[in-house]
C-alpha positions as CSV (number, residue, x, y, z in Angstrom):
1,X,31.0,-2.9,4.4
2,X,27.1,-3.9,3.3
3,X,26.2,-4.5,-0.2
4,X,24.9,-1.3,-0.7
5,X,28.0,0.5,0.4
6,X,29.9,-1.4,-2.3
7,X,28.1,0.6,-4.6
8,X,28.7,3.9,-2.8
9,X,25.6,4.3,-0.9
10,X,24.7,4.8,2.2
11,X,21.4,2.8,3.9
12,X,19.2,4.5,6.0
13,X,17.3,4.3,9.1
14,X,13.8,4.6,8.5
15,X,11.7,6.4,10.7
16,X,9.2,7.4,7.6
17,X,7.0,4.4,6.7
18,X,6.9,1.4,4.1
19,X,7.6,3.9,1.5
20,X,8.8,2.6,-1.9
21,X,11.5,5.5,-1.8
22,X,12.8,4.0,1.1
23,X,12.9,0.3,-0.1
24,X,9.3,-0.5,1.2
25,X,9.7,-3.3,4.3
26,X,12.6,-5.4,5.7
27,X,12.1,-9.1,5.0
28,X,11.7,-12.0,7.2
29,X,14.7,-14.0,7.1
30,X,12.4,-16.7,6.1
31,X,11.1,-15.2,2.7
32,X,14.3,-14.6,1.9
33,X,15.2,-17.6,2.2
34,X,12.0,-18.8,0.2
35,X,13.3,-16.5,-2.6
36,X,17.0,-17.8,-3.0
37,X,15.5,-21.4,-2.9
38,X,12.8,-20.8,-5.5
39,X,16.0,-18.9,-8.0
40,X,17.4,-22.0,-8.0
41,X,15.1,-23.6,-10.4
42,X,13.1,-23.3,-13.4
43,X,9.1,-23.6,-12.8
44,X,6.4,-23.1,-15.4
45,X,5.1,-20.0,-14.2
46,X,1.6,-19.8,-15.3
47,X,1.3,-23.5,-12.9
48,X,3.0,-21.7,-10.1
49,X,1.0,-18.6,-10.0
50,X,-1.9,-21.2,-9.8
51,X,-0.3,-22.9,-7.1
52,X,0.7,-19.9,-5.2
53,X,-2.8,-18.4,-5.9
54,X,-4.5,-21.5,-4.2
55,X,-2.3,-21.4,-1.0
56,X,-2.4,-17.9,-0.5
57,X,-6.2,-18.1,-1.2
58,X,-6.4,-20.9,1.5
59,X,-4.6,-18.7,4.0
60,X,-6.5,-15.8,3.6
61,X,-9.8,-17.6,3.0
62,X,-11.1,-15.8,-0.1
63,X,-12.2,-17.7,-3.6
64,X,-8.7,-16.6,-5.3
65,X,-6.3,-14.7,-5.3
66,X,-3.0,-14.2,-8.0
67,X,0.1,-12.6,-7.5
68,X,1.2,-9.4,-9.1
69,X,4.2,-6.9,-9.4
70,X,3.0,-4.4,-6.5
71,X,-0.6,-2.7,-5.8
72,X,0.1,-0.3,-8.4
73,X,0.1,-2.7,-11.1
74,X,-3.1,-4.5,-9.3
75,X,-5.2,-1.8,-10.1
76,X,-4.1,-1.9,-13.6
77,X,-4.7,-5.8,-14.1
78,X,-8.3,-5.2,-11.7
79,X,-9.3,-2.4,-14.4
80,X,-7.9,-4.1,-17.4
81,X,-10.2,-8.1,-15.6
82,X,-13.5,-6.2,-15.5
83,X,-13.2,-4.8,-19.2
84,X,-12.1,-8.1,-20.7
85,X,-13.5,-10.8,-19.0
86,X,-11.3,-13.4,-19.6
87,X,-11.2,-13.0,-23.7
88,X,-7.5,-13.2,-24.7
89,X,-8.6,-10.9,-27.8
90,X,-9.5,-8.2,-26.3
91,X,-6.5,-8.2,-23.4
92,X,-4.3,-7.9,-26.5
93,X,-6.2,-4.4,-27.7
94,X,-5.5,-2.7,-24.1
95,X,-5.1,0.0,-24.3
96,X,-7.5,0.0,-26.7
97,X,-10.9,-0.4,-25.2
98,X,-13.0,0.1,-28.4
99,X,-16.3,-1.8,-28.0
100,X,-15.7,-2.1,-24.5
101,X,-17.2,-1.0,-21.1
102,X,-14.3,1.5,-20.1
103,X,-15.8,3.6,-17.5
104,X,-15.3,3.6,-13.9
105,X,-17.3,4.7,-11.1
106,X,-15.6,6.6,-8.7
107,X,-15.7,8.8,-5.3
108,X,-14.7,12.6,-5.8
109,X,-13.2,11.8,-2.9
110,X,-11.2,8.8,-3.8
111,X,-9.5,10.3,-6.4
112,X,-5.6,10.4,-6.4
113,X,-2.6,9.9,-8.0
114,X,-2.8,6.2,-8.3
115,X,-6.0,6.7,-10.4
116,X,-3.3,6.5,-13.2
117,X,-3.1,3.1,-13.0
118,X,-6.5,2.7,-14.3
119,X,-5.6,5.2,-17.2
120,X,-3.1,2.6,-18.0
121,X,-5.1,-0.3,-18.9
122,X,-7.5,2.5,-21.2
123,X,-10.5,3.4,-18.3
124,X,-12.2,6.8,-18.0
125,X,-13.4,7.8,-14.9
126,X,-16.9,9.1,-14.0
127,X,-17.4,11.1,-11.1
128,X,-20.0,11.2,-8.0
129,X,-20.0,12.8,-4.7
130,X,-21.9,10.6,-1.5
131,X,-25.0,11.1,-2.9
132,X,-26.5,7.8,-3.7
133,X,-28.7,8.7,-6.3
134,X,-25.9,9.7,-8.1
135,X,-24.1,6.5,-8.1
136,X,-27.4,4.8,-9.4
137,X,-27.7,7.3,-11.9
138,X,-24.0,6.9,-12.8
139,X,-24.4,3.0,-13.6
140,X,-24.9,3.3,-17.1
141,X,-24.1,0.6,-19.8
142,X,-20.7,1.7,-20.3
143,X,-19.4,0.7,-16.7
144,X,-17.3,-1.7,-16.3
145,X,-16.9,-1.4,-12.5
146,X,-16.8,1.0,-9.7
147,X,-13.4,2.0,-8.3
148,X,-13.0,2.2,-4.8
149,X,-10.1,3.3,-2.6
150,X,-9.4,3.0,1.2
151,X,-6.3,5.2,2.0
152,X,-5.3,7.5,5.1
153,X,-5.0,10.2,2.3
154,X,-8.8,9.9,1.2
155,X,-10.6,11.9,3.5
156,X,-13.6,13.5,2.1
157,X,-16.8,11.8,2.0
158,X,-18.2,8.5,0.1
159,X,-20.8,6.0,0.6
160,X,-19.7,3.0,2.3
161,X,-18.2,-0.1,0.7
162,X,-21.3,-2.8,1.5
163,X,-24.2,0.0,0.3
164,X,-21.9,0.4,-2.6
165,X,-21.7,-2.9,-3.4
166,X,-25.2,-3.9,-3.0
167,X,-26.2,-1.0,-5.7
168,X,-23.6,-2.1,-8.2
169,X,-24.2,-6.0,-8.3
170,X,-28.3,-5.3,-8.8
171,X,-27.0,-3.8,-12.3
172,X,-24.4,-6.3,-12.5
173,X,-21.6,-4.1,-12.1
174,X,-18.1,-5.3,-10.6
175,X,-16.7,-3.3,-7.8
176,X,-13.0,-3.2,-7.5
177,X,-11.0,-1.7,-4.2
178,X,-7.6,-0.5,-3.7
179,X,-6.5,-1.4,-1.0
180,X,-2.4,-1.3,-1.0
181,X,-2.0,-0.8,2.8
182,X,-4.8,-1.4,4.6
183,X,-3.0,-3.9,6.9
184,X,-2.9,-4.6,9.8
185,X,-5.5,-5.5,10.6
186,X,-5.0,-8.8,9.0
187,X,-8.7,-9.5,9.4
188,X,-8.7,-7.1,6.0
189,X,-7.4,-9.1,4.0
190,X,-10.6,-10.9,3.3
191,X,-13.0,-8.2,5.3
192,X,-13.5,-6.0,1.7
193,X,-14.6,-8.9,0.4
194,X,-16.5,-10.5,2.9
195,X,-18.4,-6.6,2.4
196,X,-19.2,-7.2,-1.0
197,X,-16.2,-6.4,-3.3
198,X,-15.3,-8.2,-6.5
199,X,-11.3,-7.4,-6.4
200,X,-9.5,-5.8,-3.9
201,X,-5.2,-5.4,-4.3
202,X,-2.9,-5.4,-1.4
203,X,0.4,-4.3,-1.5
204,X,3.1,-7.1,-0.5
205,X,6.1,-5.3,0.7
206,X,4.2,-3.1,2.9
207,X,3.5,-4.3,6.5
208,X,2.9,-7.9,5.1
209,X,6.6,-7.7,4.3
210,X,7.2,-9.6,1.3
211,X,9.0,-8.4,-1.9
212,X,8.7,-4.6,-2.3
213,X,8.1,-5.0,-5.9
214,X,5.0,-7.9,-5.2
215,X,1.5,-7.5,-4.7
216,X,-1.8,-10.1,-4.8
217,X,-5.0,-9.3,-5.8
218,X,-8.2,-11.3,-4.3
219,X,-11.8,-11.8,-5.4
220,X,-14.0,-13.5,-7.6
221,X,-12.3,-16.4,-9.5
222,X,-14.0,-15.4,-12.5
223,X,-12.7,-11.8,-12.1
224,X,-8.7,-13.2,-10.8
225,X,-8.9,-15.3,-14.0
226,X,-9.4,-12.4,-16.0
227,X,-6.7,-10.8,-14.3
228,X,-4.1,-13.7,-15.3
229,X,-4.9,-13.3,-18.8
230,X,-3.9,-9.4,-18.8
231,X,-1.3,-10.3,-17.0
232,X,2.5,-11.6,-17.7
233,X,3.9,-14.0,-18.9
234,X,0.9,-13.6,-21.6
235,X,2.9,-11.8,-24.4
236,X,0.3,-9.7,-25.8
237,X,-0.9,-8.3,-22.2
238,X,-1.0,-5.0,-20.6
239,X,0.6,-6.4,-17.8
240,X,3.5,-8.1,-19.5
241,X,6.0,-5.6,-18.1
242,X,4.9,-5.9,-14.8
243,X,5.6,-9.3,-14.2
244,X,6.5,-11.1,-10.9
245,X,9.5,-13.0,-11.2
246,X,9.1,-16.9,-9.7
247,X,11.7,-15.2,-6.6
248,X,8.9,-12.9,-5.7
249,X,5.8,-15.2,-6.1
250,X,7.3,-17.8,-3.9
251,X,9.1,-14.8,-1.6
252,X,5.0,-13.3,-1.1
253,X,3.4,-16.8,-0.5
254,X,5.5,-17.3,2.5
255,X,5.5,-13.3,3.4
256,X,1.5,-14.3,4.1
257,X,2.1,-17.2,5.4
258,X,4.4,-15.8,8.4
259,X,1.8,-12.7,8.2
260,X,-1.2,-14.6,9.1
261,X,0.7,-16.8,12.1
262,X,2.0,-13.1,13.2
263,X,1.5,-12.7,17.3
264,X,0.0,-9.3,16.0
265,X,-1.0,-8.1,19.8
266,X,2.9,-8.8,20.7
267,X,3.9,-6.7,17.5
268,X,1.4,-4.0,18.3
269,X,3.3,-3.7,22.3
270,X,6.4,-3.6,20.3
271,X,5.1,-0.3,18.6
272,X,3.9,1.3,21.4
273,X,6.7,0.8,23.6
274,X,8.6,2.8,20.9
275,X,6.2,5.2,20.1
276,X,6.3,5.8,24.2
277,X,9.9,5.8,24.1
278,X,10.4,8.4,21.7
279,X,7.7,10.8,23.2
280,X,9.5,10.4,26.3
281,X,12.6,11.7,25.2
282,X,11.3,14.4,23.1
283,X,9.2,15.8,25.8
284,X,12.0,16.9,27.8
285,X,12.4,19.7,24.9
286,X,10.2,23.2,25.8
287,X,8.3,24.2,23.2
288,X,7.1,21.1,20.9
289,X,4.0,19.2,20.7
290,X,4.2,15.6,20.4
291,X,1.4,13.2,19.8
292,X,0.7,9.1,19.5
293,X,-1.5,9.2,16.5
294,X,-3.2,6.4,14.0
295,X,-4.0,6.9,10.4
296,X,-7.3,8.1,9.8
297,X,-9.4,4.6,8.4
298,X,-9.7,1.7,9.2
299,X,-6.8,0.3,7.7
300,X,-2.6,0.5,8.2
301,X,-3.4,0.5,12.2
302,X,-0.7,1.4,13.5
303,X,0.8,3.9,15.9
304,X,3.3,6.3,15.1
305,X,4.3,9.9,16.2
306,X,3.1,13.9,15.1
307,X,5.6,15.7,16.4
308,X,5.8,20.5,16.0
309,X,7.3,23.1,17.4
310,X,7.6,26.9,17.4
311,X,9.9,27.3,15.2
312,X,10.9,30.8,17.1
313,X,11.4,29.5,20.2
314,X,14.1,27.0,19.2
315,X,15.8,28.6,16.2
316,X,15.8,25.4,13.8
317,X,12.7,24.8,11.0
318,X,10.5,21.4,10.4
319,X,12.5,21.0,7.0
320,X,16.3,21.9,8.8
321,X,15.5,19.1,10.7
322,X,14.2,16.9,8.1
323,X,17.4,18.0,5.8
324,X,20.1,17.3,8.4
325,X,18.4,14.2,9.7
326,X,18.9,12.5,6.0
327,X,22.4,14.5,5.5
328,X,23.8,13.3,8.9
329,X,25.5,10.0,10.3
330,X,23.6,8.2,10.5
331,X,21.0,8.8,8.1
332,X,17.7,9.0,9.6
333,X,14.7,9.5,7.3
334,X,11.3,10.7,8.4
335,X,8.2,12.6,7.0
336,X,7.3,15.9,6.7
337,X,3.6,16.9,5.8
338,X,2.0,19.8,5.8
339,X,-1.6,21.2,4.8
340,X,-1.2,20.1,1.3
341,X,-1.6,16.6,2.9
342,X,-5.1,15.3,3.1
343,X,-6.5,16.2,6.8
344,X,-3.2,17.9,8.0
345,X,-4.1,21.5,9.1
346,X,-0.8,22.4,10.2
347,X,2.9,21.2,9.4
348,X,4.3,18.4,11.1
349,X,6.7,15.6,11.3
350,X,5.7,11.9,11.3
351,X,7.7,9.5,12.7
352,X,6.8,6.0,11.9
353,X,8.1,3.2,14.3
354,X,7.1,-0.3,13.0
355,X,9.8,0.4,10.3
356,X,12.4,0.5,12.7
357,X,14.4,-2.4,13.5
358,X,15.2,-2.8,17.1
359,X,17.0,-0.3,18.9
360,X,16.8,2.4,16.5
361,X,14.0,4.5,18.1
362,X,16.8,5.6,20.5
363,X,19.0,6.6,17.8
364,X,16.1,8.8,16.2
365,X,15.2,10.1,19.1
366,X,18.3,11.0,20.4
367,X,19.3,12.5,17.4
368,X,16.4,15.2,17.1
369,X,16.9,16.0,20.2
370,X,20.2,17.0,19.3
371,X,19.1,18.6,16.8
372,X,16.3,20.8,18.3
373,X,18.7,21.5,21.6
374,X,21.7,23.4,19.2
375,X,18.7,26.2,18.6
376,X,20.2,27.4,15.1
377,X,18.1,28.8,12.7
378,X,19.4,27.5,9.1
């Protein structure tokens, strides 16, 4: 019996993604390791998120970086840097953003749900399609940055991160980039800025596989200072309940540290091999479509597989399968999207393969074979 079982629940194979629902990543051994050495003592933690800043800055090779609780909570701290500076007064007003530049630039297309973390440090968004002369027009004095945001979900149109960049500084506007999982390839973790941005946040327990609940934002060390000061363990800071705990600093620095020494081609065979795998035995089944697919972007590279069928011809629907799948032993989680989701033009099933662990591509592809064979409608 696993921990989790002790409390009456069941773990799950996932075949979905780094999703926070599903716990995120499965740590190295070696972070969590890192993590039950660091809970062992006390640390001043504004001198180690210095310390861990520096390393993880060297690694990366960026100006600075600090460590946050989780993308999410980056954008916040990113938003809440660029209308502060690095004045202690005015982090303790946020929300309140009277006398302040509050507004941020963004893409029609970049908008999404995570814009809310912006609304949380007390921004206002103003609007512009790819039209440059409306991003000049749209850097006014009450700007405090533009908002950027590389995700497989933003599909529409925008100018391009360098141009944008280049217009913003000549005005001395900031430009800040969401960028939770845009690895691999690792060469982004300093790519956004090498193209001009001012902050960019990463998500740590993503495919850098770190903490779940971690994060790091890099940039400017003006801007990163002013980041620390909204964030925790200042007491009067928007970011005081989103702190990172001394486990997870220490837990991320050496996340990044394995990251960056990854064999990344090797992992990338290991992918593939599964992805193969599971088209292989799904393709024995008349009547489905399966395809080895890559996000849209150019971040969060890797392979995983679209799998439809007629739903006629074998008696059983997307969401049966999707249902039983995550109601059956073993539990088996994967994604369903249809044309609600961002470039999707018909439903489908994702299954994701670098959050496997080894040997559990047979399972999940076994299992839907099953599953599709019986030929029951629900």
């Amino acid at each position: 019996m696993n921990i989790y079982q002790e409390l009456g629940v069941e773990t799950i194979i996932n075949a979905a993604g780094s999703m926070t629902d599903l716990g995120g990543s499965i740590m190295d051994p070696e972070t969590t390791n890192a993590m039950i050495a660091a809970s062992r003592y006390f640390v001043d933690i504004p001198e180690l998120h210095q310390a861990a800043g520096r390393r993880i800055a060297e690694l990366v090779g960026v100006e600075a970086v600090h460590v946050c609780l989780c993308a999410s909570a980056g954008i916040t701290l990113m938003a809440a840097a660029c209308m502060t500076g690095t004045d202690p007064i005015k982090a303790s007003r946020l929300p309140d953003t009277s006398g302040m530049k509050n507004r941020f630039v963004v893409h029609q297309a970049h908008r999404n749900p995570f814009d809310h973390a912006v609304h949380i440090a007390g921004g206002e968004f103003s609007e512009i399609s790819s039209d440059l002369g409306e991003l000049k027009a749209a850097l006014t004095d009450e700007v405090a940055a533009v908002y950027y945001t590389y995700a497989w979900f933003c599909v529409g149109e925008a100018l391009p991160l360098k141009q944008v960049t280049q217009v913003a500084h000549r005005v001395g506007v900031p430009v800040i980039v969401d960028a939770a999982a845009q690895v691999p390839p690792v060469e982004n973790l300093s790519q956004f800025i090498e193209n001009g941005a001012d902050l960019v946040a990463f998500s740590g327990g993503k495919a850098i596989q770190g903490p779940q609940s971690s994060g790091l934002i890099l940039g400017r060390k003006d801007l990163v200072d002013a980041c620390t000061i909204n964030d925790s363990p200042n007491v009067a800071s928007i970011g005081r309940g989103m702190k990172a705990a001394k486990e997870e600093i220490v837990g991320l620095v050496k996340a990044i540290e394995l990251y960056v020494q990854k064999d990344h081609a090797a992992e990338m065979r290991i992918w593939e091999e599964r992805v193969s795998h599971i088209i292989s035995v799904l393709s024995e089944i008349d009547g489905i479509t399966l395809r080895r697919e890559l996000p849209p972007g150019i971040g969060s590279l890797i392979p995983f597989v679209s799998v439809t069928w007629d739903e006629k011809m074998l008696g059983v629907t997307l969401q049966e399968v999707v249902r039983q799948l995550r109601e059956g032993v073993p539990r088996i989680a994967i994604k369903l999207v249809d044309e609600q989701t961002p470039g999707v033009k018909h439903p489908q099933l994702w299954i994701r393969v670098h959050t496997l662990q080894e040997g559990e591509e047979t399972v999940v592809a076994r299992r839907i074979k099953e599953l599709l064979s019986e030929r029951r409608l629900p």
